[in-house]
KOLRO-774984 format. One record per residue: z, x, y of N, C-alpha, C, O in turn; residue in three letters; residue number from 1. Coordinates in nm, 2 decimals. Layout:
KOLRO-774984
atom n.zz: Z n.xx: X n.yy: Y ca.zz: Z ca.xx: X ca.yy: Y c.zz: Z c.xx: X c.yy: Y o.zz: Z o.xx: X o.yy: Y type: Ala seq: NUM
...
***
This chain:
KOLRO-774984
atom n.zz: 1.89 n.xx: -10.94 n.yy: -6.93 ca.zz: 1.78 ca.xx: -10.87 ca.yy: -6.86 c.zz: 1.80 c.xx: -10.72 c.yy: -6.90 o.zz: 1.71 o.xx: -10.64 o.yy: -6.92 type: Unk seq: 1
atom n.zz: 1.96 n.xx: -10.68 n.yy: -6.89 ca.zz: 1.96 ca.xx: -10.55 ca.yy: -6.93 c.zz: 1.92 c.xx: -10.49 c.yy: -7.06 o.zz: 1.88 o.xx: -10.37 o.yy: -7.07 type: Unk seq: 2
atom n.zz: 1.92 n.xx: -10.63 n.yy: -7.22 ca.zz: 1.90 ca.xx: -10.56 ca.yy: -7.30 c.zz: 1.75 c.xx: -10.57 c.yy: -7.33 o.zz: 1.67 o.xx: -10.51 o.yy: -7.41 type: Unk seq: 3
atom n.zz: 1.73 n.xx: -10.66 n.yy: -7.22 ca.zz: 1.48 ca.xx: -10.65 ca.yy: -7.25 c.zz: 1.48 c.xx: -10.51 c.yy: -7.16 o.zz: 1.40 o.xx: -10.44 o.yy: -7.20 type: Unk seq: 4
atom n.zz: 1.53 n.xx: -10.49 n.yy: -7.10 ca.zz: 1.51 ca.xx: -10.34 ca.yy: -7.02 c.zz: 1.53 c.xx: -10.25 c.yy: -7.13 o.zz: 1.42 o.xx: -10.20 o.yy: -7.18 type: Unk seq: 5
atom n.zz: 1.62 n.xx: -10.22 n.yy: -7.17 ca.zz: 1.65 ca.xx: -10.09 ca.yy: -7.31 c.zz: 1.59 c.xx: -10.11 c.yy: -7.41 o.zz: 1.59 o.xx: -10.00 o.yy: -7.48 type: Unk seq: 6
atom n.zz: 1.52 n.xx: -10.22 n.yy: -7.47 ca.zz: 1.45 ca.xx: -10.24 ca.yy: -7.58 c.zz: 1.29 c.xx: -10.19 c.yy: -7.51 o.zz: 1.21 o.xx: -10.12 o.yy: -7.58 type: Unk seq: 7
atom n.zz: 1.27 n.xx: -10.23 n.yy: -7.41 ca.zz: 1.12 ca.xx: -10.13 ca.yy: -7.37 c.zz: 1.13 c.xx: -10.00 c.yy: -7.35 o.zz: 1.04 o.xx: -9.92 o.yy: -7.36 type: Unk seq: 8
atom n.zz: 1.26 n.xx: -10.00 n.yy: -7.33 ca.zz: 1.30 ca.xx: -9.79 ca.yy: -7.29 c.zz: 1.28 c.xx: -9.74 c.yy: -7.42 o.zz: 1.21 o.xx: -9.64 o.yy: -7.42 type: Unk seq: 9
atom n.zz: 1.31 n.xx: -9.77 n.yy: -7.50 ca.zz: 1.34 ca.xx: -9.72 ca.yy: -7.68 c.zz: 1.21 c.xx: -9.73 c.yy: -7.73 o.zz: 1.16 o.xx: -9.64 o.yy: -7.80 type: Unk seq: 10
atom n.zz: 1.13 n.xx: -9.86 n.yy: -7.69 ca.zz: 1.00 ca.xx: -9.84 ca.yy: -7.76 c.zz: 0.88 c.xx: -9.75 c.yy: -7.69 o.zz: 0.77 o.xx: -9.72 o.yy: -7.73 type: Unk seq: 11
atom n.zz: 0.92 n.xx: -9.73 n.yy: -7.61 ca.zz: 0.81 ca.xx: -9.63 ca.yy: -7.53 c.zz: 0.88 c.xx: -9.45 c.yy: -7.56 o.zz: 0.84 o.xx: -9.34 o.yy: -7.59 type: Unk seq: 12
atom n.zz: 0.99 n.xx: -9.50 n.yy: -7.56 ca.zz: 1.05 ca.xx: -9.38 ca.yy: -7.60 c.zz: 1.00 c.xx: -9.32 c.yy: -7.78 o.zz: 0.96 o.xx: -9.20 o.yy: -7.82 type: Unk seq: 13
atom n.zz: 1.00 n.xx: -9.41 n.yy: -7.82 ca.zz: 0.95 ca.xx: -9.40 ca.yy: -7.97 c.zz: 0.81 c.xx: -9.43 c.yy: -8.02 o.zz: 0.76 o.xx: -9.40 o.yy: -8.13 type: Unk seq: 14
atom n.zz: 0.75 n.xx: -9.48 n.yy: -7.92 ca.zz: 0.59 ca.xx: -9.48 ca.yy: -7.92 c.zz: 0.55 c.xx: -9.33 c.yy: -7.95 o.zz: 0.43 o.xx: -9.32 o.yy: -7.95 type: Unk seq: 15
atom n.zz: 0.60 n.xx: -9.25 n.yy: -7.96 ca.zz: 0.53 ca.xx: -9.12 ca.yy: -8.00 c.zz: 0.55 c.xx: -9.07 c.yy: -8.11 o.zz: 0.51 o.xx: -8.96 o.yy: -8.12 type: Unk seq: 16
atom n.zz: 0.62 n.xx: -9.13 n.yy: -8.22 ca.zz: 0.63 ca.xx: -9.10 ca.yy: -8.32 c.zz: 0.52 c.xx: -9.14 c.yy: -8.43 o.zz: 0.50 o.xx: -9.25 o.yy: -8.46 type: Unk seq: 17
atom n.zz: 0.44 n.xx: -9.01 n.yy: -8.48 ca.zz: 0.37 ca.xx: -9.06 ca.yy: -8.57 c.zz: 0.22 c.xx: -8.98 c.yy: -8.51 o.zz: 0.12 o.xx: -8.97 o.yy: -8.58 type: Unk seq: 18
atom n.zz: 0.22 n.xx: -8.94 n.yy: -8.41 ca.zz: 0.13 ca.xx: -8.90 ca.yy: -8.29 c.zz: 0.14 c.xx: -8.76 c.yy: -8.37 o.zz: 0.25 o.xx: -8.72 o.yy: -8.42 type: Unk seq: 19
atom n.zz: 0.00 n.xx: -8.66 n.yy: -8.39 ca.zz: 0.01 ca.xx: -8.55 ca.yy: -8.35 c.zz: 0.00 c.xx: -8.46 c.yy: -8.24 o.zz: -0.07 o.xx: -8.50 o.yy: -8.14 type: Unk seq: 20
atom n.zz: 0.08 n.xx: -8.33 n.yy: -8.24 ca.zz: 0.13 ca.xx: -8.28 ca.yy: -8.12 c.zz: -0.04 c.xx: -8.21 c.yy: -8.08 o.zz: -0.13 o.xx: -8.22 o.yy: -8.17 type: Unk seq: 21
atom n.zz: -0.08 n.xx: -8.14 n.yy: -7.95 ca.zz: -0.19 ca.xx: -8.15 ca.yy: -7.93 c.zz: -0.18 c.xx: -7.97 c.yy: -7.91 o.zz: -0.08 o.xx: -7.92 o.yy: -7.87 type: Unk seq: 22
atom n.zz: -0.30 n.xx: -7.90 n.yy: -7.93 ca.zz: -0.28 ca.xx: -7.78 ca.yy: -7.92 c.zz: -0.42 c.xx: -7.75 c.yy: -7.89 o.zz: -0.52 o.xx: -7.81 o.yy: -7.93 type: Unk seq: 23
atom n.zz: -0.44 n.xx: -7.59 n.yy: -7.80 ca.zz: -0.53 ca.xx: -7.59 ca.yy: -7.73 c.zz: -0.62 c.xx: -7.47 c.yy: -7.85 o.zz: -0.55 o.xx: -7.43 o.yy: -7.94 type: Unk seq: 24
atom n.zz: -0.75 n.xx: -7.44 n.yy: -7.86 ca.zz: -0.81 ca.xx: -7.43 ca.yy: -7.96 c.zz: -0.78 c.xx: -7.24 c.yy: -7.94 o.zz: -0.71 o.xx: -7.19 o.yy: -7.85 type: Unk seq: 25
atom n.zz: -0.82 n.xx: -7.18 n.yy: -8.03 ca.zz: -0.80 ca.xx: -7.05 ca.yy: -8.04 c.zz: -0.88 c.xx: -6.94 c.yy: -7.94 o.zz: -0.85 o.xx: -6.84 o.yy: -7.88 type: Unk seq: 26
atom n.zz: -0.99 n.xx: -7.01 n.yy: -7.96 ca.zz: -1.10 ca.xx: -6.91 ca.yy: -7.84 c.zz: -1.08 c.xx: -6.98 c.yy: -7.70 o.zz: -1.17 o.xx: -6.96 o.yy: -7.62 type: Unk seq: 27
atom n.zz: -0.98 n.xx: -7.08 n.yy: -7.66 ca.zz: -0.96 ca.xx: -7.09 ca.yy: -7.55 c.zz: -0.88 c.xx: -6.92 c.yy: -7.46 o.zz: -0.93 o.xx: -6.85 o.yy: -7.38 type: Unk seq: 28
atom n.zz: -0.77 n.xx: -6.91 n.yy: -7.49 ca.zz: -0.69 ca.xx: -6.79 ca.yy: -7.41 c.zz: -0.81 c.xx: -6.62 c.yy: -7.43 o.zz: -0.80 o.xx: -6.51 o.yy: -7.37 type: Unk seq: 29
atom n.zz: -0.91 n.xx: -6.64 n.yy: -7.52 ca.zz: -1.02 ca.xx: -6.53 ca.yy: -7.53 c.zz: -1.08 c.xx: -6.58 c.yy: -7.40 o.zz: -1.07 o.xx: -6.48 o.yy: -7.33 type: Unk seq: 30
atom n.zz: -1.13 n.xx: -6.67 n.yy: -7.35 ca.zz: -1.19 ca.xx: -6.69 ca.yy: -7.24 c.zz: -1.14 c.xx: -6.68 c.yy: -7.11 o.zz: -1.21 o.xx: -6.68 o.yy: -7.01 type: Unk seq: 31
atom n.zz: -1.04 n.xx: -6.66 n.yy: -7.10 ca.zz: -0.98 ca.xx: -6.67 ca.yy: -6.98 c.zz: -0.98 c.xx: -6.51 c.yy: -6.91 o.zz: -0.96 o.xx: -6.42 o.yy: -6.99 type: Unk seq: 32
atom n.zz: -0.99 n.xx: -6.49 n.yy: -6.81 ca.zz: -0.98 ca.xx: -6.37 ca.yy: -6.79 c.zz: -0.89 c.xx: -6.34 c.yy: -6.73 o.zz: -0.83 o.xx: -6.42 o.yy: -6.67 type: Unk seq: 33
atom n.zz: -0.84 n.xx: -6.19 n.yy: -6.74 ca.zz: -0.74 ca.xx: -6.12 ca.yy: -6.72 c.zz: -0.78 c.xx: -6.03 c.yy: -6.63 o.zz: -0.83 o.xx: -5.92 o.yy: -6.67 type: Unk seq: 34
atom n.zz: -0.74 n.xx: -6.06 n.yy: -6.47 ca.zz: -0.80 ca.xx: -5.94 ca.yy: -6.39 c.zz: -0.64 c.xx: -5.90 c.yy: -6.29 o.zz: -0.58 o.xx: -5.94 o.yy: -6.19 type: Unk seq: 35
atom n.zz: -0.63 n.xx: -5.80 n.yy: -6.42 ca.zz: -0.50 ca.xx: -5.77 ca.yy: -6.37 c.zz: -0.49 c.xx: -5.65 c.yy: -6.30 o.zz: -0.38 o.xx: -5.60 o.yy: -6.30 type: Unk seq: 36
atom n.zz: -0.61 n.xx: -5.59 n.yy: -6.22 ca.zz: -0.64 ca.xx: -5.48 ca.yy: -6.14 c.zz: -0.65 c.xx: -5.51 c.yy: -5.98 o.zz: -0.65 o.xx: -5.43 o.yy: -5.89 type: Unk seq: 37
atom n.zz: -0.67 n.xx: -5.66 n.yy: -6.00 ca.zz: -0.69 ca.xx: -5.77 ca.yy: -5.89 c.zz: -0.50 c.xx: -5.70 c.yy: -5.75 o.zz: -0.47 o.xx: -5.69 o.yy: -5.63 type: Unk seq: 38
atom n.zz: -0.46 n.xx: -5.70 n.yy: -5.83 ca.zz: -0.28 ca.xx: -5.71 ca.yy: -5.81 c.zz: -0.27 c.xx: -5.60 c.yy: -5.71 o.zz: -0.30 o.xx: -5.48 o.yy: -5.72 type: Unk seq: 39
atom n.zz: -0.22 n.xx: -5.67 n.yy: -5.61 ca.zz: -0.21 ca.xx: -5.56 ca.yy: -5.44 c.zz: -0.09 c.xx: -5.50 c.yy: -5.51 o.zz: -0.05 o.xx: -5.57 o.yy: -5.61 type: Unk seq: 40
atom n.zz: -0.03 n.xx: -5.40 n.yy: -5.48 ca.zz: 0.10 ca.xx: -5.32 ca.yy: -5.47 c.zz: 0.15 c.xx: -5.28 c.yy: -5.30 o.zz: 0.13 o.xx: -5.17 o.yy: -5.25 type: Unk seq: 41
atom n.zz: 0.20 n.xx: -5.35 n.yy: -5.26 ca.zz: 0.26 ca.xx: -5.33 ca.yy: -5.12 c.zz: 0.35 c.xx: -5.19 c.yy: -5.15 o.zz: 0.43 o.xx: -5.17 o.yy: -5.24 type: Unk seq: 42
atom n.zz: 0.30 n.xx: -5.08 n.yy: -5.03 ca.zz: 0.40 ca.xx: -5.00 ca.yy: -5.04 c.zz: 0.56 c.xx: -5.02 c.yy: -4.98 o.zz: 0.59 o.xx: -5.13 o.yy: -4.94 type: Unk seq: 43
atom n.zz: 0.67 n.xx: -4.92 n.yy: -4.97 ca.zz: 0.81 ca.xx: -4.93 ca.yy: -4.95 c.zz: 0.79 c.xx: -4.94 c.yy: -4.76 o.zz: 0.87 o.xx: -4.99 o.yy: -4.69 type: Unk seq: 44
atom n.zz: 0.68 n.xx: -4.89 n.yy: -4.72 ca.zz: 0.65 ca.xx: -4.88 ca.yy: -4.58 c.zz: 0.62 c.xx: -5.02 c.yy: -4.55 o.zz: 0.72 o.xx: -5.06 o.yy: -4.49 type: Unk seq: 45
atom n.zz: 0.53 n.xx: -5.13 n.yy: -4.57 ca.zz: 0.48 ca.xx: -5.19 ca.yy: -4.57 c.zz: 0.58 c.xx: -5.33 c.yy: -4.57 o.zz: 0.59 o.xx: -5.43 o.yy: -4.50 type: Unk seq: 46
atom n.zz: 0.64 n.xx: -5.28 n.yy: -4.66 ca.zz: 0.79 ca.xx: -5.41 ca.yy: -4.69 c.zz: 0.84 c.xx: -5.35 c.yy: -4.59 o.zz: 0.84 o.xx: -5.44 o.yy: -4.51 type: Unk seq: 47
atom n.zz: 0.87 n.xx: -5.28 n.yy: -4.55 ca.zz: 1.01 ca.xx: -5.24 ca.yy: -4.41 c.zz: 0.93 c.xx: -5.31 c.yy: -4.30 o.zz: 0.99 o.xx: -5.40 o.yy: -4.24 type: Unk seq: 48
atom n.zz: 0.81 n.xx: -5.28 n.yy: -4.26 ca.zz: 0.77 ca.xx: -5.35 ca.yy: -4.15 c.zz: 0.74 c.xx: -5.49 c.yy: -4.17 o.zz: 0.78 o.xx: -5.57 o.yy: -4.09 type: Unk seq: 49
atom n.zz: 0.69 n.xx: -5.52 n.yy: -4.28 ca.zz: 0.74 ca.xx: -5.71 ca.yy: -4.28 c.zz: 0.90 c.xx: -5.74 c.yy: -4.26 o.zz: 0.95 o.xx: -5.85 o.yy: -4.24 type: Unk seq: 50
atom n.zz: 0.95 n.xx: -5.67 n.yy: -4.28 ca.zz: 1.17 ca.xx: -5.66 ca.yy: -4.29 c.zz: 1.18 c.xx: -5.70 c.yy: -4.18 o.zz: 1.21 o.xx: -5.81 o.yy: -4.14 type: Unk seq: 51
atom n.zz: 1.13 n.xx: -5.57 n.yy: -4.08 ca.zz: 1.11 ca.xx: -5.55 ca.yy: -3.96 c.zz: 1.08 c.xx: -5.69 c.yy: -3.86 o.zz: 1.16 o.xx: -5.75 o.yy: -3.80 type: Unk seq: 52
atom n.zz: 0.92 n.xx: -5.72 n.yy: -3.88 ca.zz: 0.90 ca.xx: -5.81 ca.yy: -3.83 c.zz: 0.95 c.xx: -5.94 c.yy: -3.81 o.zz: 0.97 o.xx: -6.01 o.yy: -3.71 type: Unk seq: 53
atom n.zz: 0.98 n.xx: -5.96 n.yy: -3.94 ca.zz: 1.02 ca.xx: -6.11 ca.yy: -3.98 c.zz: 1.18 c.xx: -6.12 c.yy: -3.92 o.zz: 1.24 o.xx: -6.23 o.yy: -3.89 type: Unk seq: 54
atom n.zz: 1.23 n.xx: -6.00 n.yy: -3.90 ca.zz: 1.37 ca.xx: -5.94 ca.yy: -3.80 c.zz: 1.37 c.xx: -6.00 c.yy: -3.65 o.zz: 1.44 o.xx: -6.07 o.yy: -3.58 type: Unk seq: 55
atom n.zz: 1.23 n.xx: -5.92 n.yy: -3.62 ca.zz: 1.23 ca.xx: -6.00 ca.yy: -3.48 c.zz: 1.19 c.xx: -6.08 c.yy: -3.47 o.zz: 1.20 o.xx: -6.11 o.yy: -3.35 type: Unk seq: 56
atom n.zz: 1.13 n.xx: -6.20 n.yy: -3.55 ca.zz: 1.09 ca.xx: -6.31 ca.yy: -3.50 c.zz: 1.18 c.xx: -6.40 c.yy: -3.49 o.zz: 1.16 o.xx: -6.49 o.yy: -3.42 type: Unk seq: 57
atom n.zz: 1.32 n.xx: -6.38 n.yy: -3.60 ca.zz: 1.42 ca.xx: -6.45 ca.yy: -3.60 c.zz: 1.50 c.xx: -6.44 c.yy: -3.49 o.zz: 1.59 o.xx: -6.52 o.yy: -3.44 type: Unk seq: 58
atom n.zz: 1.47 n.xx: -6.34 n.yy: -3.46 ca.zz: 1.59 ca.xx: -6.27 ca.yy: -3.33 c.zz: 1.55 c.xx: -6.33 c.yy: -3.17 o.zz: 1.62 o.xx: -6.37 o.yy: -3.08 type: Unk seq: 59
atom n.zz: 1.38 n.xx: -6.31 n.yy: -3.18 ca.zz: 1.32 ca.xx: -6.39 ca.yy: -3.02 c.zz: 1.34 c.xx: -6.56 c.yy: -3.07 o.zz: 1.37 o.xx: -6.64 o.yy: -2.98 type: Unk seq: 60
atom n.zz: 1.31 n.xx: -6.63 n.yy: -3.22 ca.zz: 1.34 ca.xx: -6.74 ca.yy: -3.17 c.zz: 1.50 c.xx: -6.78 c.yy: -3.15 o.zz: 1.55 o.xx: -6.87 o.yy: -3.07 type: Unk seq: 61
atom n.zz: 1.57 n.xx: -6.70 n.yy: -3.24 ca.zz: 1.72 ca.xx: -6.77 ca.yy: -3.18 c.zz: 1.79 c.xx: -6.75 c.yy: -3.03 o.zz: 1.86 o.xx: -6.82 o.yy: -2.97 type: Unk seq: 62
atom n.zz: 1.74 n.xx: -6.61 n.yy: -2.97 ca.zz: 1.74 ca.xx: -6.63 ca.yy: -2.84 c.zz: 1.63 c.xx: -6.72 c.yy: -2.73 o.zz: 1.64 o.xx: -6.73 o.yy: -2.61 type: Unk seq: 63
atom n.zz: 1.56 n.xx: -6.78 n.yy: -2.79 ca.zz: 1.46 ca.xx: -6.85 ca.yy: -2.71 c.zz: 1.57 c.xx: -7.02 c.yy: -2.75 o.zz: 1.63 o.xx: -7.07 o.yy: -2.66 type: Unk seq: 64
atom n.zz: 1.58 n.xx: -7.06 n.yy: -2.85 ca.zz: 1.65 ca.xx: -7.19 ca.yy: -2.86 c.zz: 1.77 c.xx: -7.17 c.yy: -2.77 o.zz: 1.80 o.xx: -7.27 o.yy: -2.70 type: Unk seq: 65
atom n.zz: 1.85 n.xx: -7.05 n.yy: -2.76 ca.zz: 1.97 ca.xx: -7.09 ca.yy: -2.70 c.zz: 1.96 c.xx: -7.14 c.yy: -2.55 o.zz: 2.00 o.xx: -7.24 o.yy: -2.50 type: Unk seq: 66
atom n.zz: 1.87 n.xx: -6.99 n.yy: -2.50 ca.zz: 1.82 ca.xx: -7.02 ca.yy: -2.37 c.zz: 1.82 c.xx: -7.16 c.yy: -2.36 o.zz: 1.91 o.xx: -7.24 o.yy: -2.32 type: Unk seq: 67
atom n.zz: 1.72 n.xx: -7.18 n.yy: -2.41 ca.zz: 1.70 ca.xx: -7.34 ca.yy: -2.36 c.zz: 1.82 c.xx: -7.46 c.yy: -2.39 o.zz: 1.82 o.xx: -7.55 o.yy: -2.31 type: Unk seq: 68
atom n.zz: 1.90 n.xx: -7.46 n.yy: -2.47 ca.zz: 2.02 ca.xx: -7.52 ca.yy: -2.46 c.zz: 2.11 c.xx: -7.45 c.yy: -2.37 o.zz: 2.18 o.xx: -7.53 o.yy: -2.31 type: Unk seq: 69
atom n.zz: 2.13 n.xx: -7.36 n.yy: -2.35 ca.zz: 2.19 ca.xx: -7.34 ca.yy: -2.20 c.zz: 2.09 c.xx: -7.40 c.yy: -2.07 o.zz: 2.15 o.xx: -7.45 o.yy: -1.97 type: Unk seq: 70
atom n.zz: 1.99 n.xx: -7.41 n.yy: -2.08 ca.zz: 1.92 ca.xx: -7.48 ca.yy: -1.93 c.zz: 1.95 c.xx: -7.55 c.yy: -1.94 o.zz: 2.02 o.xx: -7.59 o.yy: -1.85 type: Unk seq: 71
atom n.zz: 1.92 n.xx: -7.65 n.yy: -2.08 ca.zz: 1.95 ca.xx: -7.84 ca.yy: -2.08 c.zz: 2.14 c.xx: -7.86 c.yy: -2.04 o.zz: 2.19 o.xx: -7.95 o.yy: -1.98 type: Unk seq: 72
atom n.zz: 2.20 n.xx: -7.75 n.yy: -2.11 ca.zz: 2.33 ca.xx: -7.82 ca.yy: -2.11 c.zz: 2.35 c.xx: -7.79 c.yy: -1.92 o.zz: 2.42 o.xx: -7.87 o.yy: -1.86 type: Unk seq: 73
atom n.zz: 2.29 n.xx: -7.67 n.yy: -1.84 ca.zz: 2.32 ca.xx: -7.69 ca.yy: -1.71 c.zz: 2.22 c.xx: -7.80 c.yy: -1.64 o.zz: 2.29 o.xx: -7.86 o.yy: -1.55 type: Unk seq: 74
atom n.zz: 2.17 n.xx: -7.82 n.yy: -1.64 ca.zz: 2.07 ca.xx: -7.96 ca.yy: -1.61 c.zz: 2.15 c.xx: -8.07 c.yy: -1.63 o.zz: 2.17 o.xx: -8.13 o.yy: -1.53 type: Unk seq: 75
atom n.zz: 2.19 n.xx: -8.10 n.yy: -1.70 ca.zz: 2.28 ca.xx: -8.18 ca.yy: -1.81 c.zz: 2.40 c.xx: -8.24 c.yy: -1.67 o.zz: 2.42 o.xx: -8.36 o.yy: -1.63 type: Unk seq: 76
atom n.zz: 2.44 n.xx: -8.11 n.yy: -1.65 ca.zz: 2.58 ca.xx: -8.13 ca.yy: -1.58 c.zz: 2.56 c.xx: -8.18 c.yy: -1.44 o.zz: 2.66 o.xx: -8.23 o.yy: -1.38 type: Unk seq: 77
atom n.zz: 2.42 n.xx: -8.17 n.yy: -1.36 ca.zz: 2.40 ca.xx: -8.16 ca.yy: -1.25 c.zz: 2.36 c.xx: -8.33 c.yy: -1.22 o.zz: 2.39 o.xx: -8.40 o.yy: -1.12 type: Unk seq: 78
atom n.zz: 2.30 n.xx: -8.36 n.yy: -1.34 ca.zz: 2.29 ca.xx: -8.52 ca.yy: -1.25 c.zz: 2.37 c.xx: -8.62 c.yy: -1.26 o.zz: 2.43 o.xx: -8.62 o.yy: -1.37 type: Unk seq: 79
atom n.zz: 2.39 n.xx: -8.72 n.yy: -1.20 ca.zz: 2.51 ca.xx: -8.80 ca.yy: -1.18 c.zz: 2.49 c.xx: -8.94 c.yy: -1.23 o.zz: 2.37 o.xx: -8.97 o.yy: -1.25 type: Unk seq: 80
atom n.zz: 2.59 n.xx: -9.03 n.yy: -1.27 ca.zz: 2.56 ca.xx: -9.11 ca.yy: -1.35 c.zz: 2.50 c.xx: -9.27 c.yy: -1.25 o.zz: 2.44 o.xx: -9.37 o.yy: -1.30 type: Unk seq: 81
atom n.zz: 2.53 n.xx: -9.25 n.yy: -1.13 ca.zz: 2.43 ca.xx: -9.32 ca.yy: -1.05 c.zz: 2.32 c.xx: -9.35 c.yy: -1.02 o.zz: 2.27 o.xx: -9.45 o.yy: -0.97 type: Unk seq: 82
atom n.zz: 2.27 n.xx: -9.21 n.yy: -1.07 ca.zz: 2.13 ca.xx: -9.23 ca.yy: -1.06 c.zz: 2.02 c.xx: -9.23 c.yy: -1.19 o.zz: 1.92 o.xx: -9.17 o.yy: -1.20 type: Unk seq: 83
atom n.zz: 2.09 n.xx: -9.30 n.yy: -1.25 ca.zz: 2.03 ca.xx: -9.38 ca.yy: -1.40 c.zz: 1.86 c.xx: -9.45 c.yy: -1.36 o.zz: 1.82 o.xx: -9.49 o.yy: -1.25 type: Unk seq: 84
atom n.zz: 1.81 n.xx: -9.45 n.yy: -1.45 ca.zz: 1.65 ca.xx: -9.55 ca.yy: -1.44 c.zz: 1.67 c.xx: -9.68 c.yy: -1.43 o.zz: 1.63 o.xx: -9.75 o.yy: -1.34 type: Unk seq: 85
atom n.zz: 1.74 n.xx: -9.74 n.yy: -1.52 ca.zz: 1.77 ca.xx: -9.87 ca.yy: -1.54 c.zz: 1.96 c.xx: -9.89 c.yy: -1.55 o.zz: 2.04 o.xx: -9.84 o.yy: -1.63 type: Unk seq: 86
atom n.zz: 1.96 n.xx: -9.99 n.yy: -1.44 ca.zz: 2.13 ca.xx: -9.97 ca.yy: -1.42 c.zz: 2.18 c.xx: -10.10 c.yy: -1.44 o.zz: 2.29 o.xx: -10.15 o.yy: -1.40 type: Unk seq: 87
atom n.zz: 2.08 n.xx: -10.18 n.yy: -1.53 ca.zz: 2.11 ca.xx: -10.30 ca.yy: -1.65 c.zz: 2.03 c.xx: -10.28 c.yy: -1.78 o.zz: 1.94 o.xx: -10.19 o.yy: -1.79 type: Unk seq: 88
atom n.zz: 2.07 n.xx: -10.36 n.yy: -1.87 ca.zz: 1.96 ca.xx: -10.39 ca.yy: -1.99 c.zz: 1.93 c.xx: -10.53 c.yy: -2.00 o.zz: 1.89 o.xx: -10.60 o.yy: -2.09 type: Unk seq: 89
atom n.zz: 1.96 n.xx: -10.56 n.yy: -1.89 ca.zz: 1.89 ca.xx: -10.74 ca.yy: -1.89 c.zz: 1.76 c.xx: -10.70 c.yy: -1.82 o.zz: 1.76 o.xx: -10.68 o.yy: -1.70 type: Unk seq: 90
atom n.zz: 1.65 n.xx: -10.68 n.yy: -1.91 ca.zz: 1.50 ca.xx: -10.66 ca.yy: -1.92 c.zz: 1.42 c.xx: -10.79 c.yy: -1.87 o.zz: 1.31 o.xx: -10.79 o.yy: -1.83 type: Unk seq: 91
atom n.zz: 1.51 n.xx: -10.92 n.yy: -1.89 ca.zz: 1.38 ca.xx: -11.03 ca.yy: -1.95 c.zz: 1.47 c.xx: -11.11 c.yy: -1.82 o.zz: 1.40 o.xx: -11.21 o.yy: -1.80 type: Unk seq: 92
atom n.zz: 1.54 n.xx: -11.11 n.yy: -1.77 ca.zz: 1.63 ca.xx: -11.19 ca.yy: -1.66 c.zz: 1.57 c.xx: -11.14 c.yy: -1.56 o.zz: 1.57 o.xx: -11.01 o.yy: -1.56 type: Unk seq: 93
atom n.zz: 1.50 n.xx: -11.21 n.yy: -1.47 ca.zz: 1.43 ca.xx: -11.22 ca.yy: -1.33 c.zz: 1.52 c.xx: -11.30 c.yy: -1.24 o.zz: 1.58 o.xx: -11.41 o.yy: -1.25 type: Unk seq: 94
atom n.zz: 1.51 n.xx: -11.22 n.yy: -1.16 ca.zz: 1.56 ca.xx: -11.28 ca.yy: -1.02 c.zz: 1.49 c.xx: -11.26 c.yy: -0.87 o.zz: 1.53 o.xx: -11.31 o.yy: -0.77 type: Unk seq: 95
***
């Protein structure tokens, strides 16, 4: 099986031999346009307040995740193992 496997690898592999290579025509890149005035230039002000920003947003979400893993882990601690929902997993056993 392995060597009908590599004998199809090689011939697909080598199916391109003999092929010419394909190239795109000369007045194609004349057509394309070049609008290279289009191009924003952010000033050094501009980048500091995205710095900025993107600063605090990291900053309110990692203090907002912790928060809340401190609520869950005190919550956490407060309820007792008695008072579970289900205090079997025999689901289908009626009595």
């Amino acid at each position: 099986m392995k060597q009908v496997k590599d004998l199809w690898i090689e011939s697909v592999m080598n199916s391109h031999q003999g092929k010419m290579k394909l190239r795109p025509s000369e007045s194609l890149f004349d057509r394309i346009p070049m609008n290279s005035n289009k191009v924003r230039i952010m000033s050094l002000r501009q980048m500091k307040i995205a710095g900025v920003a993107a600063s605090l947003l990291i900053l309110i979400n990692s203090v907002a995740i912790q928060s809340i893993n401190t609520s869950m882990a005190s919550e956490s601690g407060d309820i007792a193992y008695e008072d579970q929902l289900i205090s079997d997993y025999n689901l289908y056993k009626y009595e």
